[in-house]
C-alpha positions in Angstrom: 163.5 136.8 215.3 166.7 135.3 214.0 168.0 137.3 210.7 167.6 135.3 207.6 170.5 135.3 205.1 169.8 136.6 201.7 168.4 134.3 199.1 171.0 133.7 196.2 169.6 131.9 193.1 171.7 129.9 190.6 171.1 130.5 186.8 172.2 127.3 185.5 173.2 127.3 181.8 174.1 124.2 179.6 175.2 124.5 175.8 175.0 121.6 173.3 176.3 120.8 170.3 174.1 120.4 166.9 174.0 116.7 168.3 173.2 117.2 172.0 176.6 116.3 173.1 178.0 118.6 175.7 180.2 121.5 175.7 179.9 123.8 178.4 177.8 123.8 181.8 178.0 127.0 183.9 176.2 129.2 186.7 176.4 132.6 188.3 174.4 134.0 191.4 173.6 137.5 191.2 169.9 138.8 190.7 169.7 141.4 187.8 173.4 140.6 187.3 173.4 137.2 186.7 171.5 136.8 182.9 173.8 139.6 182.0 177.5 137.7 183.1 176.0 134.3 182.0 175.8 136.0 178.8 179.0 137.4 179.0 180.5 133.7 179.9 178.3 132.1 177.0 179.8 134.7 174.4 183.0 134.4 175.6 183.0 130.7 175.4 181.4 130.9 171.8 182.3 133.6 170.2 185.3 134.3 171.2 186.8 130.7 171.7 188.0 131.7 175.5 188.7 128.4 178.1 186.8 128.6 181.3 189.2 130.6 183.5 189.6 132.8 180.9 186.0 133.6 180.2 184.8 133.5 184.0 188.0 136.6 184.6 187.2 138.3 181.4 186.2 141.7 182.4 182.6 142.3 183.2 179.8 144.8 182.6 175.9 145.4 184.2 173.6 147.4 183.0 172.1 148.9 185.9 169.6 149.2 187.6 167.8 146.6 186.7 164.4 145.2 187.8 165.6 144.2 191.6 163.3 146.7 194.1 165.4 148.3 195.7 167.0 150.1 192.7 164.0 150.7 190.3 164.3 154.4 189.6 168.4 155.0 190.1 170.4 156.5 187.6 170.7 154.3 184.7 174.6 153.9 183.8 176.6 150.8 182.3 179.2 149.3 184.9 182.0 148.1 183.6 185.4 147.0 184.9 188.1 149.0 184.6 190.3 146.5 182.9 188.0 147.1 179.6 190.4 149.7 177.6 189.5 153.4 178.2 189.7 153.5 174.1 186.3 151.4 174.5 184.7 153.0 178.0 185.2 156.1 175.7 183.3 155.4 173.1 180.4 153.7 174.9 180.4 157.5 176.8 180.8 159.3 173.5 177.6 156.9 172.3 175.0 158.3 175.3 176.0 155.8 177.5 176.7 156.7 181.5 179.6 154.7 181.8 180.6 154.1 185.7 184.2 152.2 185.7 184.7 149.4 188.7 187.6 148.0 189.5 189.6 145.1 188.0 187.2 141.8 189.1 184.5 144.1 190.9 181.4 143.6 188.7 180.1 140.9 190.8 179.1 137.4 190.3 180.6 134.1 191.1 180.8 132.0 188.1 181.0 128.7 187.8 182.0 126.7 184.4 182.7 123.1 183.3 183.7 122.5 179.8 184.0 119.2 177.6 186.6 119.6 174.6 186.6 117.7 171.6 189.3 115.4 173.1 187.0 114.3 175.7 188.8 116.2 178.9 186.8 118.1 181.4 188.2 121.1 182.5 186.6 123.7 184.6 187.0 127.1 186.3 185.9 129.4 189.3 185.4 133.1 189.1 188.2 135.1 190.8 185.8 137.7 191.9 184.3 134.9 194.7 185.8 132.3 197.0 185.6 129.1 194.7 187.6 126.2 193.5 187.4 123.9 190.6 187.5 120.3 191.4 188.2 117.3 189.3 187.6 113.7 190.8 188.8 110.6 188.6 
C-alpha cells in the first residue's frame, strides 16, 4: 500500500479591532504545538507591539507532551529555545518547572502572519524555523 504523508492541520487565527476591522491574520501547523505558538504570535502581536517577522522568530516554548498519542505519559518538561535568557530558563527551573533548552529556531512550527496597520499597508511574514516566503501581489 503506498505510504500516506502525515496529516498537518492549519489553526487559522484572525484578530479584529473593537469595530471588526482587521489587524492581524495568522496560522501555524503543528498538533499540540500549534495553540501554544499561535498564542505566542497573538501575544507577541498584542502585547508586546512586535511586527510579523519579529513575532513569528521570537523565541518559542511547548509545554510537552501534550494530548497527541504517541506521547501521553512522557516526562512532562517545558521546551524552550535557547535564545530565551538563561536568567529566565533559570527561574522557570528554580519554580518546579523541567525546563529542556532547544536550539535557536528549533521549537517547531511554521508560522504564517499577515498584518493590516493603521496606515492601511499589508505587511506579512514567514517563520524562519520552515521553508516559507511572504508574498505581496498589487
Amino acid at each position: 500500500a503506498p505510504r500516506r504523508k502525515p496529516l498537518h492541520t492549519l489553526n487559522a487565527w484572525v484578530v479584529t479591532d473593537d469595530a471588526g476591522a482587521l489587524l492581524h491574520a495568522g496560522n501555524t501547523p503543528g498538533g499540540d504545538g500549534q495553540v501554544q505558538w499561535n498564542m505566542q504570535l497573538i501575544s507577541h502581536l498584542l502585547d508586546h507591539g512586535l511586527d510579523p517577522a519579529e513575532a513569528v522568530s521570537a523565541p518559542r516554548f511547548t509545554v510537552f507532551p501534550g494530548s497527541d498519542a504517541d506521547v501521553v505519559g512522557a516526562t512532562e518538561e517545558l521546551r524552550i529555545e535557547d535564545t530565551v535568557p538563561d536568567a529566565v530558563r533559570s527561574e522557570l527551573a528554580s519554580w518546579g518547572h523541567r525546563v529542556v533548552a532547544q536550539g535557536a529556531l528549533d521549537a517547531g512550527g511554521s508560522a504564517q502572519i499577515i498584518s493590516l496597520d493603521e496606515r492601511g499597508v499589508l505587511s506579512g511574514a514567514a517563520d524562519p524555523r520552515q521553508e516559507g516566503v511572504a508574498l505581496g501581489v498589487d
